[in-house]
C-alpha positions as CSV (number, residue, x, y, z in Angstrom):
1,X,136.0,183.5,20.9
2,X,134.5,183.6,24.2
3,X,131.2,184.4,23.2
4,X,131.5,182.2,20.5
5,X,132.2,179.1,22.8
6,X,129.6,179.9,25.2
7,X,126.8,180.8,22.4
8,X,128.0,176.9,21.3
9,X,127.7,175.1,24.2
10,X,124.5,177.1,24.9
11,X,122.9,175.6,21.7
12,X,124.8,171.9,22.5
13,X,122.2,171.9,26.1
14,X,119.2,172.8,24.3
15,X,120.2,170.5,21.1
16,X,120.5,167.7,24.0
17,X,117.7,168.6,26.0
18,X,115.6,168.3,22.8
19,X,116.5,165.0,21.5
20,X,116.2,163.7,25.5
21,X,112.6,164.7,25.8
22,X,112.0,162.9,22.3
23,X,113.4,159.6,23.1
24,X,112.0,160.1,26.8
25,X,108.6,160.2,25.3
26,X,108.7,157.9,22.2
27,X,110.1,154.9,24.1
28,X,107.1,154.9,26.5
29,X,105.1,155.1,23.4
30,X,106.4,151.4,22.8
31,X,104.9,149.6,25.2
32,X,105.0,148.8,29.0
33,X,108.1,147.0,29.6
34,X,106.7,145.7,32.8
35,X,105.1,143.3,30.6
36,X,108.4,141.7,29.5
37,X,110.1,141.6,33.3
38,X,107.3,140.0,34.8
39,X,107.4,136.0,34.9
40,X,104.9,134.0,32.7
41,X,101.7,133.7,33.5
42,X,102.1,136.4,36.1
43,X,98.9,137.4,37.6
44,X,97.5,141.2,36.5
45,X,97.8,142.5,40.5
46,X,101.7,141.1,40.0
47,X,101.9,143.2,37.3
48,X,100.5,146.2,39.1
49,X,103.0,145.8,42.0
50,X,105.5,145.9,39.1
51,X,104.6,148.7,37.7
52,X,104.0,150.2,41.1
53,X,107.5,150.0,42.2
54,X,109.0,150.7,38.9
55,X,107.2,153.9,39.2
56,X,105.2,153.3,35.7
57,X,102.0,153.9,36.9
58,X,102.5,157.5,37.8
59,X,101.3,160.2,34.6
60,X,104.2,160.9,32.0
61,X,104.6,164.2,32.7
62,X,105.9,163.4,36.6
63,X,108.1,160.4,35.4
64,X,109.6,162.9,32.8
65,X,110.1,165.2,36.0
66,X,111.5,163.3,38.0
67,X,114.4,161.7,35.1
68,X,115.2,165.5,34.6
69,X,116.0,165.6,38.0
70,X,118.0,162.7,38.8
71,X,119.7,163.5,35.6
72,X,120.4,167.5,37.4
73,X,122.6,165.1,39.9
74,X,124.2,163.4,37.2
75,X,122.2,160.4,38.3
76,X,121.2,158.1,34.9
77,X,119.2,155.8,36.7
78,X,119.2,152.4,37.1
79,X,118.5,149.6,34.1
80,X,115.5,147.6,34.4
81,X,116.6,144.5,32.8
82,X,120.2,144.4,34.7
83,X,119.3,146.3,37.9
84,X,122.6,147.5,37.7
85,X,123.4,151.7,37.4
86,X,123.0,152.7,33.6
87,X,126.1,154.7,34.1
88,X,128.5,151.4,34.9
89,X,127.0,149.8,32.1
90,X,127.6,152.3,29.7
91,X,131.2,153.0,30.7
92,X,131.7,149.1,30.6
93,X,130.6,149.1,26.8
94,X,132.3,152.6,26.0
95,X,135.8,151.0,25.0
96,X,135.0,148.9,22.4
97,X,132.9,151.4,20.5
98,X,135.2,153.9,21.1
99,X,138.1,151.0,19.8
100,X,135.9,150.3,16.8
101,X,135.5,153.5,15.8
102,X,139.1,154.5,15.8
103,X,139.8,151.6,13.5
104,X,137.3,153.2,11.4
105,X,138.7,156.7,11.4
106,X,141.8,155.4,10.7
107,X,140.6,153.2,8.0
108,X,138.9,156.1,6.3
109,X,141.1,158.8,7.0
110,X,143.8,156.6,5.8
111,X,142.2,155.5,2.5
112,X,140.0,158.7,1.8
113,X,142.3,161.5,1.7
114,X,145.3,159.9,0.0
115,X,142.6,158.7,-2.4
116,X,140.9,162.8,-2.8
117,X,144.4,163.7,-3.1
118,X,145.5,161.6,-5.8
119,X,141.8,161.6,-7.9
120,X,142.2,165.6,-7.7
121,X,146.4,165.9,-9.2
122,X,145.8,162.8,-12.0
123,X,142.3,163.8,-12.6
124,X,141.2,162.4,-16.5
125,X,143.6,159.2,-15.8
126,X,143.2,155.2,-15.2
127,X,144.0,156.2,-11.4
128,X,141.4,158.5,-10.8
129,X,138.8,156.0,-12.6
130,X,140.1,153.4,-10.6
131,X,140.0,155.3,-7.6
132,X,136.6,156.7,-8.0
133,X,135.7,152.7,-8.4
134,X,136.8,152.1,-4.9
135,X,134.8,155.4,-3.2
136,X,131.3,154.3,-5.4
137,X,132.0,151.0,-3.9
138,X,132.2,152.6,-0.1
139,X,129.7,154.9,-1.2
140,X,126.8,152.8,-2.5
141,X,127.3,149.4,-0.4
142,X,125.5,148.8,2.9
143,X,127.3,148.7,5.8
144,X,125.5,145.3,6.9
145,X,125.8,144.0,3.4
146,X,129.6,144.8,3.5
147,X,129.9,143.2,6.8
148,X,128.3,139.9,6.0
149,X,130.3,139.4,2.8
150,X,133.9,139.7,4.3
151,X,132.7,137.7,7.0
152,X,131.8,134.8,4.3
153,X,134.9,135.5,2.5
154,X,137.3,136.3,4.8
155,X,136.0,134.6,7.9
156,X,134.4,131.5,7.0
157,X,136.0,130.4,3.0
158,X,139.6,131.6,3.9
159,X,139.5,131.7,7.3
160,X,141.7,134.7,7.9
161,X,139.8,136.7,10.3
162,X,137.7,135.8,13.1
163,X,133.8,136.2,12.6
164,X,132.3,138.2,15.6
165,X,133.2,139.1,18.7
166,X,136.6,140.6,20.0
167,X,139.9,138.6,20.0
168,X,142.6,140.9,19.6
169,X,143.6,143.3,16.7
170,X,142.7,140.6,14.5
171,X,138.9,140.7,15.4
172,X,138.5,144.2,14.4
173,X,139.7,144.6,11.0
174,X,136.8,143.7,9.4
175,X,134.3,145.7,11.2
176,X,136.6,148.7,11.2
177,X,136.6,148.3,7.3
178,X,132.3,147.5,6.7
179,X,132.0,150.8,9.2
180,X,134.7,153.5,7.7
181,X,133.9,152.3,4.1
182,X,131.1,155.2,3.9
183,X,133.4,157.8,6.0
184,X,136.1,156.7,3.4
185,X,133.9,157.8,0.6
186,X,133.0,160.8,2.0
187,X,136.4,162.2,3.1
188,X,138.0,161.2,-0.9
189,X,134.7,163.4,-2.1
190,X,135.4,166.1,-0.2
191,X,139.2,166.0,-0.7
192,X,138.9,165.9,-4.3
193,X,136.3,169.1,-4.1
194,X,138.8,171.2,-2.0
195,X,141.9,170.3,-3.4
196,X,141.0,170.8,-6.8
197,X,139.3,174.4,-6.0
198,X,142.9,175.0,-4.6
199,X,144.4,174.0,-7.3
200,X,142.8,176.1,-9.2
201,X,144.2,179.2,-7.6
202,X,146.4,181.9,-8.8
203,X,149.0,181.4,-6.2
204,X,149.6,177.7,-7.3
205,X,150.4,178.7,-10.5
206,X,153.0,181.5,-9.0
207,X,154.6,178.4,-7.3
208,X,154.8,176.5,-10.6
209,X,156.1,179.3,-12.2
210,X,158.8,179.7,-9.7
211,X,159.8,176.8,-10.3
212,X,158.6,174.0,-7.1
213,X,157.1,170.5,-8.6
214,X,153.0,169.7,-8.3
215,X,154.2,167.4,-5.1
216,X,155.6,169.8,-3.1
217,X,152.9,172.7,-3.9
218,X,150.6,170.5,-3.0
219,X,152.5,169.1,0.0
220,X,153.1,172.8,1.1
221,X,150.0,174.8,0.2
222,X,147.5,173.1,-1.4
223,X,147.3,170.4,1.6
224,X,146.9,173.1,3.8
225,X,143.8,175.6,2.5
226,X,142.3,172.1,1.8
227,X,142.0,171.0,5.1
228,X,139.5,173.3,6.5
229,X,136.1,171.5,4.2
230,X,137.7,168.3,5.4
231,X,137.8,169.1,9.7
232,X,134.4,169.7,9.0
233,X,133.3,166.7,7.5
234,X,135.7,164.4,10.0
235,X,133.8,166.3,12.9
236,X,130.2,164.8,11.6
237,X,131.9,161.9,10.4
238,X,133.0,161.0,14.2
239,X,129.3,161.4,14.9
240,X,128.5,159.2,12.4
241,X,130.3,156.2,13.1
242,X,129.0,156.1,16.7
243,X,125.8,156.0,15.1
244,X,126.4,153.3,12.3
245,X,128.3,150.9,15.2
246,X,124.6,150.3,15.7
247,X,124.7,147.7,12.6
248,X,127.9,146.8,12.2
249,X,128.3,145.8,16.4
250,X,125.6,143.9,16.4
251,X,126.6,142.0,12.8
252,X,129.9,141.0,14.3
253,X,128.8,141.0,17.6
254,X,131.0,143.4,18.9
255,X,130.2,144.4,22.7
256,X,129.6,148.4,22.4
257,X,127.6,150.6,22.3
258,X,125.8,150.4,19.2
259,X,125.1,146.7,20.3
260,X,123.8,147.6,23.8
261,X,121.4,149.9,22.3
262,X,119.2,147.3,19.9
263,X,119.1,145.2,23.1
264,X,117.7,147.8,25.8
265,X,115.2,148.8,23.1
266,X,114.3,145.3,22.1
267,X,114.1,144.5,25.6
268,X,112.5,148.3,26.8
269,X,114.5,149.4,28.9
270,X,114.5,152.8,28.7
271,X,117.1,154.0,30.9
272,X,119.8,152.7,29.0
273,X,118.4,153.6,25.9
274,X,117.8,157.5,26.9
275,X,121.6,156.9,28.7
276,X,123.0,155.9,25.2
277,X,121.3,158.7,23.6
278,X,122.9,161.3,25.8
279,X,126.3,160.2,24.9
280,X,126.1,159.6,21.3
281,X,124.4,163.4,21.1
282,X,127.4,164.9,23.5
283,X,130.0,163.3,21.4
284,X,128.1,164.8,18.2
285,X,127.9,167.8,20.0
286,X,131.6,167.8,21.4
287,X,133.1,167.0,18.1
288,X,131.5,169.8,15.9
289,X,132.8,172.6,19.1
290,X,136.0,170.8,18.2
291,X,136.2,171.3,14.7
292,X,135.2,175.5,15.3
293,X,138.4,175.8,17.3
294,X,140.2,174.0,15.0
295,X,139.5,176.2,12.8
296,X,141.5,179.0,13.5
297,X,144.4,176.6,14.0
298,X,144.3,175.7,10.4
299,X,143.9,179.6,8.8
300,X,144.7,182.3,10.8
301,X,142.4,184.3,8.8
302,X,139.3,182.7,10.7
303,X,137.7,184.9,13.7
304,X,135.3,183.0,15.9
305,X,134.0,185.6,16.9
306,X,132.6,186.7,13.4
C-alpha cells in the first residue's frame, strides 16, 4: 500500500507540474496585461516602466524560473490587479465554492443513487421511465441554461428564491441544483449499471431462495458490491463540480472560485489564474488518491498493492 501511495502522489506532482507549465505559458500567450493596468492614454515609456517592474520584460523562460521558484517556498505571488497575495485571495473565495459544491454533492448524491437504485429493482415500469425522464433531463440540459430558467421561474415570476449572490441557505438552492443536475445524472447511470450487474449474481438468488425480500438483499449485499463503480465516479465527480462552479458562480454571482477565475483571466492576471489552477488540479488529484484507499474499505478483496 505503501508503494502504491507514493507511486500516486509521484504521478499527482508531475500531473500538476504539467498542467502548471501549460497555463504558465498559454496565459502569456494572451496578451500583455500591462496594457490593461496602465492608465489611459498612458505614454509607451510608462508602459515600459510597467512592465519593467512587473518583471514582463524579462524572456519567458526566466519568468517561468523564477514562478517555479517562489512556488518551491510556497510563495504564489502577488495579484496584479489587487496587489494583494494570491494566496489570501484564494482562501477568501475557497468557502463559497467549497459551500456550493457540497450543496451539489448532496443534491446529486441525494437524487442520483436513490434514483439508480430504484430504475435498476422496477426496471420495465412507469417509475423507471419516469425516472430515466428526470436523469435525460440532468443529463442533456446546460448547466447555464438550467440556471437562468429557475432563476426566471423561481426567482423573478414566483419570487421564492433570491437571484444571485449569497443570502443564507436560501441563496444556494438553486445553484446547488443547475450544478449537481449533471453529477445527479451521472451517479443514477452508474447506479443503475452496478446494481443491476449485482443483481444478476448467483448469490442474490441464494438470498431469495432462502427466503430475505428484494429490499433487504439489496439493502444488505447488493448496496454494498455496488458501491465500488460509484466511489469512483463521486471521486471525478468532486473534480467536476469545482470545475463547472466556473458557470454556474458567475450566472448567480456567487463569490468563489469559479467566479474569481473568469475575472483574473478577463482581466490577465496570471497569478491568480495559475493559483486557481493549482488548487482545482490538487483537489482533482486528492480526491482520486481518496477514492484508491477507499477502496479496500469497501471490499476487502482489493490489494493496493496489485
Amino acid at each position: 500500500m505503501v508503494h502504491h501511495i507514493a507511486g500516486r502522489i509521484l504521478q499527482a506532482v508531475v500531473t500538476t507540474f504539467g498542467v502548471l507549465t501549460l497555463v504558465f505559458f498559454l496565459m502569456r500567450l494572451s496578451g500583455d496585461p500591462t496594457l490593461l493596468l496602465v492608465p489611459q492614454g498612458a505614454s509607451a515609456q510608462q508602459i515600459a516602466e510597467l512592465r519593467h517592474e512587473l518583471g514582463f520584460d524579462r524572456p519567458l523562460i526566466v519568468q517561468y524560473g523564477v514562478y517555479l521558484e517562489q512556488l518551491a517556498h510556497g510563495d504564489l505571488g502577488e495579484s496584479l490587479v489587487q496587489r494583494m497575495p494570491v494566496s489570501s485571495i484564494i482562501a477568501a473565495r475557497i468557502p463559497y465554492t467549497l459551500e456550493l459544491a457540497s450543496g451539489a454533492l448532496l443534491v446529486a448524491l441525494g437524487i442520483g443513487i436513490p434514483a439508480g437504485i430504484a430504475m435498476a429493482v422496477w426496471r420495465g415500469g412507469t417509475l423507471e421511465r419516469a425516472l430515466a425522464a428526470l436523469v435525460l433531463a440532468g443529463q442533456s440540459m446546460p448547466t447555464f441554461w438550467s440556471g437562468i430558467l429557475m432563476i426566471l421561474f423561481f426567482g423573478v415570476v414566483l419570487g421564492w428564491l433570491p437571484t444571485s449572490g449569497v443570502e443564507g441557505v436560501a441563496s444556494l438552492i438553486m445553484p446547488s441544483v443547475a450544478l449537481g443536475a449533471l453529477t445527479m445524472a451521472g451517479f443514477a447511470r452508474m447506479t443503475r449499471i452496478a446494481v443491476l450487474d449485482e443483481l444478476g449474481r448467483d448469490y442474490v438468488a441464494a438470498a431469495r431462495a432462502r427466503g430475505l425480500s428484494l429490499g433487504a438483499v439489496v439493502a444488505r449485499h447488493v448496496a454494498r458490491n455496488a458501491a465500488i463503480p460509484v466511489v469512483t465516479v463521486a471521486a471525478l465527480e468532486i473534480g467536476n463540480l469545482l470545475a463547472g462552479a466556473v458557470i454556474v458562480e458567475t450566472v448567480f454571482a456567487w463569490p468563489g472560485i469559479g467566479q474569481l477565475a473568469i475575472q483574473s483571466i478577463a482581466a490577465r492576471d496570471f497569478l491568480v489564474v495559475q493559483g486557481v489552477v493549482l488548487f482545482v488540479s490538487l483537489v482533482f488529484i486528492a480526491m482520486n488518491l481518496l477514492a484508491d484507499l477507499i477502496y479496500a474499505v469497501i471490499d476487502p478483496r482489493i490489494r493496493l498493492s496489485a
